[in-house]
ZAKOLKE-737582 format. One record per residue (C-alpha): x, y negated, z; residue number from 0. Coordinates in Angstrom, 1 decimal, m for minus. Each point is the difference from the previous one (the first is absolute). Example, Ala and Ser with C-alpha at 12.3 -4.5 7.8 and 13.67 -1.06 7.14 Angstrom:
residues 2
+--------+--------+--------+-----+
!     c1 !     c2 !     c3 !   n !
+--------+--------+--------+-----+
!   12.3 !    4.5 !    7.8 !   0 !
!    1.4 !   m3.4 !   m0.7 !   1 !
+--------+--------+--------+-----+
END
This chain:
residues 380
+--------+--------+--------+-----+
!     c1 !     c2 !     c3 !   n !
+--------+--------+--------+-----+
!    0.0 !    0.0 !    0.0 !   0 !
!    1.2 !   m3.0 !   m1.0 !   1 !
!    0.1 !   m2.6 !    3.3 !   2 !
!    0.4 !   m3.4 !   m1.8 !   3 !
!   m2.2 !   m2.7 !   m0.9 !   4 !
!   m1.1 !   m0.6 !   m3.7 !   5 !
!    0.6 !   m3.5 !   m1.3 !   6 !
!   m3.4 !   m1.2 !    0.3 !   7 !
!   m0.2 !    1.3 !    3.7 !   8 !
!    3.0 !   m1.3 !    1.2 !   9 !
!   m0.7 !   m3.6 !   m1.5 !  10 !
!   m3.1 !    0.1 !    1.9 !  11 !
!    1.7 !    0.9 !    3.6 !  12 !
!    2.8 !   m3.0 !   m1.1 !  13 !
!   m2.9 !   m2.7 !   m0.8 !  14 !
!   m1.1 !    1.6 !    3.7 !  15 !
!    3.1 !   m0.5 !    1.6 !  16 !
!    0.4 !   m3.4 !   m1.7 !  17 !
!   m3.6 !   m1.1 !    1.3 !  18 !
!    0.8 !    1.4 !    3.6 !  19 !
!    3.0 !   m1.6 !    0.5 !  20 !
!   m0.7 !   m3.8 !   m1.3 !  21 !
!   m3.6 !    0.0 !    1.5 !  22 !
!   m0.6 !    3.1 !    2.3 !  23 !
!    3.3 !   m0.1 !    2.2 !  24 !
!   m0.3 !    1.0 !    3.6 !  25 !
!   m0.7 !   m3.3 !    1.4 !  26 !
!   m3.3 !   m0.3 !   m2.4 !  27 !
!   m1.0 !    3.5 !    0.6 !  28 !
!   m0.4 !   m0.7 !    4.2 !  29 !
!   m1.7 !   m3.4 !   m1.1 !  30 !
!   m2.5 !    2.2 !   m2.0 !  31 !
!    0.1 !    2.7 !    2.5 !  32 !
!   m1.3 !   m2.9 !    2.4 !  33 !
!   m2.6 !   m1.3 !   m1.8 !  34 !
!   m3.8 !    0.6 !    0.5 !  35 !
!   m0.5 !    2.0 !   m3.2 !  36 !
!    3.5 !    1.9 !    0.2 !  37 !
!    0.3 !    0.0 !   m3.3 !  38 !
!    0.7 !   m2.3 !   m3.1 !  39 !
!   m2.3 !   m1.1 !   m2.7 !  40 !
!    2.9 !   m1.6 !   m1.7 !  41 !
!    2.1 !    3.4 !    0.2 !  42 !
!   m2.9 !    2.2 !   m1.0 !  43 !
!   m0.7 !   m2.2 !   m3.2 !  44 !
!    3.7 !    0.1 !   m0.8 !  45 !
!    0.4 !    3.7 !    0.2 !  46 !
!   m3.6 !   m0.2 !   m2.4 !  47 !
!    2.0 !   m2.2 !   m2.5 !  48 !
!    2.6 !    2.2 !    0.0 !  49 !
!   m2.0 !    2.7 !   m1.1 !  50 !
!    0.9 !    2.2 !    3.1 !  51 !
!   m3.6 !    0.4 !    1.2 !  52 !
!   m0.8 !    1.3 !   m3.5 !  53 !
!    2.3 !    3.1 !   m0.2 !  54 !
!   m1.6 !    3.2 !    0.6 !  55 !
!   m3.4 !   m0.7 !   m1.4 !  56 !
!   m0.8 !    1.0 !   m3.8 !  57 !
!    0.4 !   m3.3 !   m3.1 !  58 !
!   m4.0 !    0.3 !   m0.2 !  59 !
!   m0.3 !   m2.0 !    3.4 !  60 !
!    3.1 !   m2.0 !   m0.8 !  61 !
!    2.5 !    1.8 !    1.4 !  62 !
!    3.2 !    1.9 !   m1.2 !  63 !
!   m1.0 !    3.8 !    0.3 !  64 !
!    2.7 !    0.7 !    2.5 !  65 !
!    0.2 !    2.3 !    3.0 !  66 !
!    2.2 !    0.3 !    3.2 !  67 !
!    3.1 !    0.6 !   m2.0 !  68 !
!   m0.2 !   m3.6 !   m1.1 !  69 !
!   m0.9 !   m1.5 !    3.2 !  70 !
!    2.6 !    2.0 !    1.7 !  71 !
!    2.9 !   m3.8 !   m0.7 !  72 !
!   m2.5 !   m2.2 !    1.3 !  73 !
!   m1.1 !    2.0 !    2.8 !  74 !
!    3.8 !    0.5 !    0.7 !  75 !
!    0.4 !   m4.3 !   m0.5 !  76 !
!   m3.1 !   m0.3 !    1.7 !  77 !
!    1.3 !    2.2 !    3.2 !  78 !
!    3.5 !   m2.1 !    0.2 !  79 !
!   m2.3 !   m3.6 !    0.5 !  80 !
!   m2.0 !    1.8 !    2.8 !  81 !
!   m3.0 !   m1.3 !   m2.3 !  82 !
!   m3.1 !   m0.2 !    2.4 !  83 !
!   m2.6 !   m1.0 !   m3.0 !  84 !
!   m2.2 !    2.8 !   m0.9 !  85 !
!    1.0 !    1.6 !   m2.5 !  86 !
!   m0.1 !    3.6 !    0.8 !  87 !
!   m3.4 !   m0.1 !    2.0 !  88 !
!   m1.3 !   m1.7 !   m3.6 !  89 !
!    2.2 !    1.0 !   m2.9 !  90 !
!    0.4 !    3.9 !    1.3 !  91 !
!   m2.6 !    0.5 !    1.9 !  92 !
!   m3.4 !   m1.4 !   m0.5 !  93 !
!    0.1 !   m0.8 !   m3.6 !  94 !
!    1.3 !    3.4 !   m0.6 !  95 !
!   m3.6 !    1.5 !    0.6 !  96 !
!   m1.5 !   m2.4 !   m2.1 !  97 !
!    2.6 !    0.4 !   m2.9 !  98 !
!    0.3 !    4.1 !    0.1 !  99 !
!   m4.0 !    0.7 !    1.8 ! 100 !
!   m2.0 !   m3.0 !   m1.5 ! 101 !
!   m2.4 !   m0.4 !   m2.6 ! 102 !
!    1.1 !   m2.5 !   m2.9 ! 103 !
!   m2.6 !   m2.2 !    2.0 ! 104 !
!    2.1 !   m0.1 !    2.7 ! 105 !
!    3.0 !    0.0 !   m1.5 ! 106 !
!   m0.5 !   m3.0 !   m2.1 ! 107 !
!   m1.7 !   m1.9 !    2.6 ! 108 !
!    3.3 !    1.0 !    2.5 ! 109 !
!    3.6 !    0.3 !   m1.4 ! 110 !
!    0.1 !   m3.0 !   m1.9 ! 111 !
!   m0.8 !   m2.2 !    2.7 ! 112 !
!    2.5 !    2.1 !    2.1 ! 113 !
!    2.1 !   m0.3 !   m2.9 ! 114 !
!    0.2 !   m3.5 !   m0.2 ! 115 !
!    0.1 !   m0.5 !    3.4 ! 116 !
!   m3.6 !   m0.9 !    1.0 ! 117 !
!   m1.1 !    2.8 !    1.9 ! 118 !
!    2.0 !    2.1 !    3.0 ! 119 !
!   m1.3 !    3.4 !    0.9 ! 120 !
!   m0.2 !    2.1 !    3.5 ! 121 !
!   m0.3 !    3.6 !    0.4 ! 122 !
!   m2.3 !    0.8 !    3.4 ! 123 !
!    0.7 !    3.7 !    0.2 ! 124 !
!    1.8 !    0.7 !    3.5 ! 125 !
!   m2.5 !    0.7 !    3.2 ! 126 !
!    0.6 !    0.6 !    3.9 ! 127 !
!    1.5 !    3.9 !    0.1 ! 128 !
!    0.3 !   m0.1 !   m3.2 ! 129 !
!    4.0 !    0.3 !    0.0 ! 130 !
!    1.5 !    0.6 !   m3.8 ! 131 !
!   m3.2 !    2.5 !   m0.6 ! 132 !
!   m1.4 !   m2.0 !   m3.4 ! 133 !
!   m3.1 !    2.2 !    0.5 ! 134 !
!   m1.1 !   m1.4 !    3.5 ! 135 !
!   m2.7 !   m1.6 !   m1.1 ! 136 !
!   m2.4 !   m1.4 !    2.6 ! 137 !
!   m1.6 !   m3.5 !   m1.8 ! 138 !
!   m3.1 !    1.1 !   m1.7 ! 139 !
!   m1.8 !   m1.0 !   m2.8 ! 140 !
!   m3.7 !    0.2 !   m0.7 ! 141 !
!   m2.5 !   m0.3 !   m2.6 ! 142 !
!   m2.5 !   m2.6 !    0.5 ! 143 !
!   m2.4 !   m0.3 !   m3.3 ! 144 !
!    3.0 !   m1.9 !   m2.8 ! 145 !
!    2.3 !   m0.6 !    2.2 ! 146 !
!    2.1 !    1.7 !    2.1 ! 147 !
!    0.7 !   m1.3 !    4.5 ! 148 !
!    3.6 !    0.7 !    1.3 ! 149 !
!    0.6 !    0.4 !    4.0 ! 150 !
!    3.1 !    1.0 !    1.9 ! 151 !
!    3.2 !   m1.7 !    0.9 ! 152 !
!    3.5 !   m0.2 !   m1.6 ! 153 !
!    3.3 !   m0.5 !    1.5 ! 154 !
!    3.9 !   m1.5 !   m0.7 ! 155 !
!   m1.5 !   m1.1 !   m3.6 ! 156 !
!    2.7 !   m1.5 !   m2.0 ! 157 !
!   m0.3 !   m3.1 !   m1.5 ! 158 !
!   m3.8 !   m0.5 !    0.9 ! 159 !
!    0.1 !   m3.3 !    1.7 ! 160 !
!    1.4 !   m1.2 !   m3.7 ! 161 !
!   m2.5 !    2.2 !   m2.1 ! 162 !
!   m2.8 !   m1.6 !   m2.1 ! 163 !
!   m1.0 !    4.1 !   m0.1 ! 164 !
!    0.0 !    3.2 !    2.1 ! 165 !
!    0.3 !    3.4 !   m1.4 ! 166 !
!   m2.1 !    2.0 !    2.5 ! 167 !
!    0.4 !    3.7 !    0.5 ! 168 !
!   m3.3 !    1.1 !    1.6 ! 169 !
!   m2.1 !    3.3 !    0.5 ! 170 !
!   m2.9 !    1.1 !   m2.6 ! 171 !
!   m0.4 !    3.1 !    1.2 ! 172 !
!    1.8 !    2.9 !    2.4 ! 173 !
!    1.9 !    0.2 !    3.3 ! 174 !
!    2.3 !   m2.6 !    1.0 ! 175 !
!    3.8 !    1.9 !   m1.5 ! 176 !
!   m2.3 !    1.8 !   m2.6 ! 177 !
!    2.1 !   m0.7 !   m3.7 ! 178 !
!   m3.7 !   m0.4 !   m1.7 ! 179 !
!   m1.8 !   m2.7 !    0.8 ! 180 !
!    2.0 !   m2.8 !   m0.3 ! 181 !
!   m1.0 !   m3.4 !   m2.2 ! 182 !
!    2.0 !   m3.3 !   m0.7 ! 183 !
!   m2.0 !   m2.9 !   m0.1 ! 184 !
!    1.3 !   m3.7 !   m1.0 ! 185 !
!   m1.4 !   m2.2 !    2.5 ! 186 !
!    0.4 !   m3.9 !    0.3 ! 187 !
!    2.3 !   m1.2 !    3.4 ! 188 !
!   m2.8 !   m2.2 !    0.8 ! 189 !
!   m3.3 !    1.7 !   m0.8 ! 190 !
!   m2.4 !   m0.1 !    2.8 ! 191 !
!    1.0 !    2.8 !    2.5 ! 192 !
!    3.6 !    0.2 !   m0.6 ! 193 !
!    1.9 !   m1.7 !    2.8 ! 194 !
!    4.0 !    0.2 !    0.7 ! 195 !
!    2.8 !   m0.4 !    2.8 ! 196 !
!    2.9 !   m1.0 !   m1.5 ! 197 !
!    3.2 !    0.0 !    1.6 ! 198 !
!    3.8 !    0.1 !   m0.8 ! 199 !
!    1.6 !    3.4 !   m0.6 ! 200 !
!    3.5 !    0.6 !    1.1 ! 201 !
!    1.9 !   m0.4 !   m2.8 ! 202 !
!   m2.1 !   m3.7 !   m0.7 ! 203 !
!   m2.1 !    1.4 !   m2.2 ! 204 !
!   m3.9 !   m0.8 !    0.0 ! 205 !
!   m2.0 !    3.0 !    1.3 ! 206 !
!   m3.9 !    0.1 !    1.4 ! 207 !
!   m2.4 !    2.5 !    1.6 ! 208 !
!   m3.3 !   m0.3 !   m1.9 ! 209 !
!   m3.9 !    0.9 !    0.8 ! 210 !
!   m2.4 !    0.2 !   m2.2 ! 211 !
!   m3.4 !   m0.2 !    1.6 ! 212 !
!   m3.5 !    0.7 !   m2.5 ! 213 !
!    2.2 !   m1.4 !   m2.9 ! 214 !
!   m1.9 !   m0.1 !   m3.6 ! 215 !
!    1.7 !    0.9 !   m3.1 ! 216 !
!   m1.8 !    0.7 !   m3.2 ! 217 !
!    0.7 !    3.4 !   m2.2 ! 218 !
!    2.6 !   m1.7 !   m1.9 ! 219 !
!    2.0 !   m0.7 !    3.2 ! 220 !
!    1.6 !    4.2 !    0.0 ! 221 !
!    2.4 !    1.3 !   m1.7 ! 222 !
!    0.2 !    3.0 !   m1.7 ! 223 !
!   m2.1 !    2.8 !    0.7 ! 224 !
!   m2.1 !    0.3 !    3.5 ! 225 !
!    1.5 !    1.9 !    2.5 ! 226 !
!    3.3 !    1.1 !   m2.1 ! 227 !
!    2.5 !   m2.7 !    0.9 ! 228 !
!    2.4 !    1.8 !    1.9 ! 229 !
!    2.5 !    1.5 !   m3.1 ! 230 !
!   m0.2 !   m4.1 !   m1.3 ! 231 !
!    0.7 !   m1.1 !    4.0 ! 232 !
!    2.9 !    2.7 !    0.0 ! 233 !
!    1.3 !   m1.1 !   m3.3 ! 234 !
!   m0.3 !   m3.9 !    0.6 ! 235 !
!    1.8 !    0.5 !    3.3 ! 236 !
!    2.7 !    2.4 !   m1.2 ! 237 !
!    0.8 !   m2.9 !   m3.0 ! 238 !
!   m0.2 !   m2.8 !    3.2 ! 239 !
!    2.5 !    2.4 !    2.3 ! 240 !
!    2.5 !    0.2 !   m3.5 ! 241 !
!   m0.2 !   m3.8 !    0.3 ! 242 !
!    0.9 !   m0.4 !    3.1 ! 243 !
!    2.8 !    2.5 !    0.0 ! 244 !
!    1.3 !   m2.9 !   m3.1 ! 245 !
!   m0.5 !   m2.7 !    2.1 ! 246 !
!    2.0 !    1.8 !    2.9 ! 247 !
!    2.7 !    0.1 !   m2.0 ! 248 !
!    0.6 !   m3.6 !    0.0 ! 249 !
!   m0.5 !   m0.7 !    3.1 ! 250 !
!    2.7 !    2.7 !    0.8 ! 251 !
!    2.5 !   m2.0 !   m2.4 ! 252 !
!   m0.7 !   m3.2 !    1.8 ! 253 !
!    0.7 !    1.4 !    3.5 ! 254 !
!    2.7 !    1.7 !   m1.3 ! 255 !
!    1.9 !   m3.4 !   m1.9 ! 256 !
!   m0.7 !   m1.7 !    3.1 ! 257 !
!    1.5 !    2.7 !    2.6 ! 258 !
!    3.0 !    0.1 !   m2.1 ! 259 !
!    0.4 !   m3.9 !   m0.8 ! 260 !
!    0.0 !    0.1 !    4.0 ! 261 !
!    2.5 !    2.7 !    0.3 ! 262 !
!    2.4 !   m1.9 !   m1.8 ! 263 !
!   m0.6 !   m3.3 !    1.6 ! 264 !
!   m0.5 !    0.8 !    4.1 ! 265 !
!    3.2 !    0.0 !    1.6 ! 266 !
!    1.3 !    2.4 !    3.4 ! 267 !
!    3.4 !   m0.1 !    1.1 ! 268 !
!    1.0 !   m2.8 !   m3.0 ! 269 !
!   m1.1 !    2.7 !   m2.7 ! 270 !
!   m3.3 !    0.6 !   m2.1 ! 271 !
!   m1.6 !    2.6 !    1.6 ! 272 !
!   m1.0 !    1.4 !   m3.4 ! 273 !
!    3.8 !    1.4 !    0.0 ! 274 !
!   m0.5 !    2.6 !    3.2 ! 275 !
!   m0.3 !    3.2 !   m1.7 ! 276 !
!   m3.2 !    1.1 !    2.0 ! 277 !
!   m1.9 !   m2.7 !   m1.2 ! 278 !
!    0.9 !    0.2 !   m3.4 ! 279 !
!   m1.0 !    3.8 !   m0.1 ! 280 !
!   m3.4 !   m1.1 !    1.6 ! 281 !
!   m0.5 !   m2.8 !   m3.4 ! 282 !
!    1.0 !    2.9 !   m2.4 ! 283 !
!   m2.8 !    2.3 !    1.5 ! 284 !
!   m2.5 !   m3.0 !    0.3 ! 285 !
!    1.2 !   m0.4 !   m4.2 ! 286 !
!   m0.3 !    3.9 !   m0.7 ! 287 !
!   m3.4 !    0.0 !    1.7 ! 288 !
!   m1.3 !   m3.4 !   m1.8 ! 289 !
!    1.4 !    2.2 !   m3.5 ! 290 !
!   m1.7 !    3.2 !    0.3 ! 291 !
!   m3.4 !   m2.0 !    1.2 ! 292 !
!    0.0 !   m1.7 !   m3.0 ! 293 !
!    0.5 !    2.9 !   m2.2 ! 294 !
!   m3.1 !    1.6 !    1.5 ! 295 !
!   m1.4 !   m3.1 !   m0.4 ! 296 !
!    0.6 !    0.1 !   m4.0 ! 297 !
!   m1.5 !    4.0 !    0.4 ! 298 !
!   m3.5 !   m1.0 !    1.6 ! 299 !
!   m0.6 !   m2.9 !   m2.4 ! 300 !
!    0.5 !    2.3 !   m2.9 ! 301 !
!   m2.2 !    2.4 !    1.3 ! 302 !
!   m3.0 !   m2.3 !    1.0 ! 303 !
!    0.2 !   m0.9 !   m3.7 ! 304 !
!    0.3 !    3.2 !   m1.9 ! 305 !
!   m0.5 !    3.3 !    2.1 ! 306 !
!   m3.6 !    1.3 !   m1.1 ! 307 !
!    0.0 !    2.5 !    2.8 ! 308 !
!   m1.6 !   m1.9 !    3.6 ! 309 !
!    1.8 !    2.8 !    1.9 ! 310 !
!    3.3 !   m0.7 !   m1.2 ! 311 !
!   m0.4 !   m3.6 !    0.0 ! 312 !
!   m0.7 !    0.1 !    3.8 ! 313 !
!    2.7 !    2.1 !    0.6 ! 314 !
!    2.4 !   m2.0 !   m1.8 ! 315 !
!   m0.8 !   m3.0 !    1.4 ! 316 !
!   m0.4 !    1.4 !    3.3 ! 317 !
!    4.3 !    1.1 !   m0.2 ! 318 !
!    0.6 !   m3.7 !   m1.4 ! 319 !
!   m2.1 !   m1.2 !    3.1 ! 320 !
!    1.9 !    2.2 !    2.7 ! 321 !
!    3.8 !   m1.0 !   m1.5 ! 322 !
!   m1.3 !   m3.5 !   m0.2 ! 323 !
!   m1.6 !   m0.1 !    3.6 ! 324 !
!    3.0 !    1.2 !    1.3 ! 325 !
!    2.2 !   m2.5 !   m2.0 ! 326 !
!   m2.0 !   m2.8 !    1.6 ! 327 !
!    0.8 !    1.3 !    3.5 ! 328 !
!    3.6 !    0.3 !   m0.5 ! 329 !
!    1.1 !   m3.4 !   m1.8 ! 330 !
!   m2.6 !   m1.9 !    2.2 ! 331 !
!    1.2 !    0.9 !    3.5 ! 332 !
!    3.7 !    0.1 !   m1.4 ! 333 !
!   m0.2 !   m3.2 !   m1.2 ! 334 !
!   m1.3 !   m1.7 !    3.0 ! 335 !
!    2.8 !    1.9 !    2.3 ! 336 !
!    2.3 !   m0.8 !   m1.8 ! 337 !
!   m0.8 !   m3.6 !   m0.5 ! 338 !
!    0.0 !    0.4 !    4.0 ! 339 !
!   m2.0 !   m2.5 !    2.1 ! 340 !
!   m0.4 !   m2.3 !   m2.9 ! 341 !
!   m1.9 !    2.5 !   m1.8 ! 342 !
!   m3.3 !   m0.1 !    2.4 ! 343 !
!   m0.1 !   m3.8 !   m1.0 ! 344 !
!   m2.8 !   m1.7 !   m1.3 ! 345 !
!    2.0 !   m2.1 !   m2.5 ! 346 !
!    2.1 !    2.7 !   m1.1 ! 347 !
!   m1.7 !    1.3 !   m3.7 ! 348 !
!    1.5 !    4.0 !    0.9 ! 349 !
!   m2.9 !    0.0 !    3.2 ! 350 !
!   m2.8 !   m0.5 !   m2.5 ! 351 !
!    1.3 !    2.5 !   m2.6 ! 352 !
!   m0.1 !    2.6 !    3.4 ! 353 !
!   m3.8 !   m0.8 !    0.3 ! 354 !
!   m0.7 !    0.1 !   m3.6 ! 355 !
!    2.0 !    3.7 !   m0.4 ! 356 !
!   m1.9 !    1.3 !    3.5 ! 357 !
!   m3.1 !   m0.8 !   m1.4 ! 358 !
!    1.0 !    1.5 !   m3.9 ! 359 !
!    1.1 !    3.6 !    2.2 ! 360 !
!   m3.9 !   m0.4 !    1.3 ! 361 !
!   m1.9 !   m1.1 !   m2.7 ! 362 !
!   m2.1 !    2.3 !   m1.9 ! 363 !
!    1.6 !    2.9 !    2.0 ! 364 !
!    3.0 !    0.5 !    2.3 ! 365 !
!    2.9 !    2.1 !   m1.1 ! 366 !
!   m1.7 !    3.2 !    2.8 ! 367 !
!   m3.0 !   m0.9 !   m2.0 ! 368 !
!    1.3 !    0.5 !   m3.3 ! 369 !
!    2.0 !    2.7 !    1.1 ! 370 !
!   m2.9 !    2.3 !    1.2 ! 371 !
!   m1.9 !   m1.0 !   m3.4 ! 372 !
!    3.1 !    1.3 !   m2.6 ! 373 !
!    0.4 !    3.2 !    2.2 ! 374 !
!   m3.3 !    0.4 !   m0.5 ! 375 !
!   m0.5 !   m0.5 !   m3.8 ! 376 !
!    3.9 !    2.4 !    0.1 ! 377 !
!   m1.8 !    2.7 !    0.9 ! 378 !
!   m3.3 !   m0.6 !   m2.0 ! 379 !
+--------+--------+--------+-----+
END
């Protein structure tokens, strides 16, 4: 496998990198971080003029046809500016349904706005005990003459305190962890009965717990077929995972540029203490670890785009999510030790790349998680 960008997708990360450092620097990230919204308009239309919220969705909608393969350089640029704005909550999540679920009603009346940067997208899937289980489904969804009434509750949902939409996983039919059953219904953030309690994640990110109480949506509102969403959910969230594994990558390289720039620059006993041979070995492991991540990486983006077989998809991007999960825990803790005291510091960059890489060994499954799932699908 070839682990180099193309042309086209290393331009793109450079025109990132360029954008990130002349307007997105650390010091305008905190200021963002500390605004009401916790995101910026101005950042989100720029990534829209660049095209970047346009990739993976097909040229009908105005997009380029692309998949995680060609996301995997901005992700990567996007993961070294600790970008809060939500782009994976919206670009590989939520309009994911929509592109590979929806009718052409919804598509046209969804990705080009998302496109173009005019609409952001949630997806309202995790529930209290529902751990990484995808089929713990307790929100139900009920016929009511034309139109369909949502109730349950929703927790840690990313991005929805910026989403003009929610994507909302809940029950047509069955048992709570029952595979059938399951529907995805667009609803509106503000319709009448959906309330939110937004709060900041750990990593600075935008999160909310949602309830939706009696909401209304009309037929057009689901997606797909009643009560057969789980394979889309799975297939949605295994593309999302492949995603994040891209972005982790950068954030990796950042923490690991800056644990070495301060290796060569903190002095102990009149030297560098980037020259003590213990600490050097410790960078080359934190290096090695950062290298085979991203190569897994590179293996779970191809497979979200081309395997045809679910089962192997899963349990290939279940090894990419193990190796990457572990990665995250290795360079993160390493480079705050060895950064020392300085490294727990608010206005130190390497502490907010450790949040961002605890929360990417988490997110859509820990590395136990992922772990049990490929042993699983091994012996299958």
């Amino acid at each position: 496998m070839n682990f180099d960008y193309n042309e086209e997708q290393q331009l793109l990360a450079d025109s990132i990198r360029r954008f990130i450092a002349k307007d997105y620097d650390f010091e305008a990230r905190k200021k963002i971080v500390a605004s009401q919204e916790g995101s910026s308009a101005q950042v989100w239309a720029t990534f829209a003029e660049m095209g970047l919220l346009g990739i993976p969705f097909a040229a009908e909608q105005g997009g380029f046809g692309g998949g995680a393969i060609d996301l995997m350089s901005a992700m990567e640029a996007i993961g070294e500016g600790l970008v809060v704005e939500p782009f994976l909550p919206t670009v590989g999540l939520g309009a994911q349904f929509v592109a590979r679920g929806g009718s052409e009603a919804q598509k046209k009346a969804i990705l080009p706005a998302v496109i173009e940067g005019k609409l952001k997208l949630a997806f309202a899937q995790t529930e209290d005990g529902a751990r990484y289980d995808l089929a713990h489904v307790a929100a139900a969804a009920k016929r009511a003459g034309k139109v369909w009434l949502i109730d349950g509750e929703k927790r840690v949902v990313l991005g929805a305190p910026l989403a003009d939409k929610l994507v909302v996983s809940a029950r047509t039919s069955g048992k709570t962890t029952d595979a059938k059953g399951i529907s995805l219904f667009l609803v509106d953030r503000a319709a009448a009965g959906v309330s939110l309690r937004p709060y900041l994640t750990i990593d600075e990110t935008r999160a909310a717990d949602v309830v939706l109480k009696g909401v209304e949506v009309g037929a057009d509102a689901l997606i797909g077929k009643e009560g057969e969403a789980l394979a889309l959910i799975e297939e949605v969230v295994d593309f999302a995972t492949a995603l994040a594994c891209a972005e982790a990558i950068g954030v990796m390289k950042q923490a690991n540029d800056a644990t070495l720039e301060y290796l060569k620059t903190r002095k102990q006993f009149g030297v560098p203490i980037g020259t003590f041979q213990a600490l050097q070995h410790r960078m080359v492991d934190m290096v090695i670890a950062a290298e085979q991540a991203r190569s897994m990486a590179f293996l779970a983006c191809a497979k979200v785009d081309s395997e045809t077989d679910p089962e192997e998809r899963k349990r290939l991007v279940s090894a990419a999510k193990v190796t990457i999960a572990d990665a995250c825990r290795h360079v993160s803790q390493e480079a705050i030790q060895l950064h020392g005291g300085m490294g727990m510091s608010e206005e130190l960059k390497v502490s907010h790349s450790f949040r961002r890489l605890t929360v990417i060994a988490q997110q859509f499954g820990d590395a136990e998680h992922h772990l049990e799932r490929f042993a699983a699908l091994d012996r299958s």
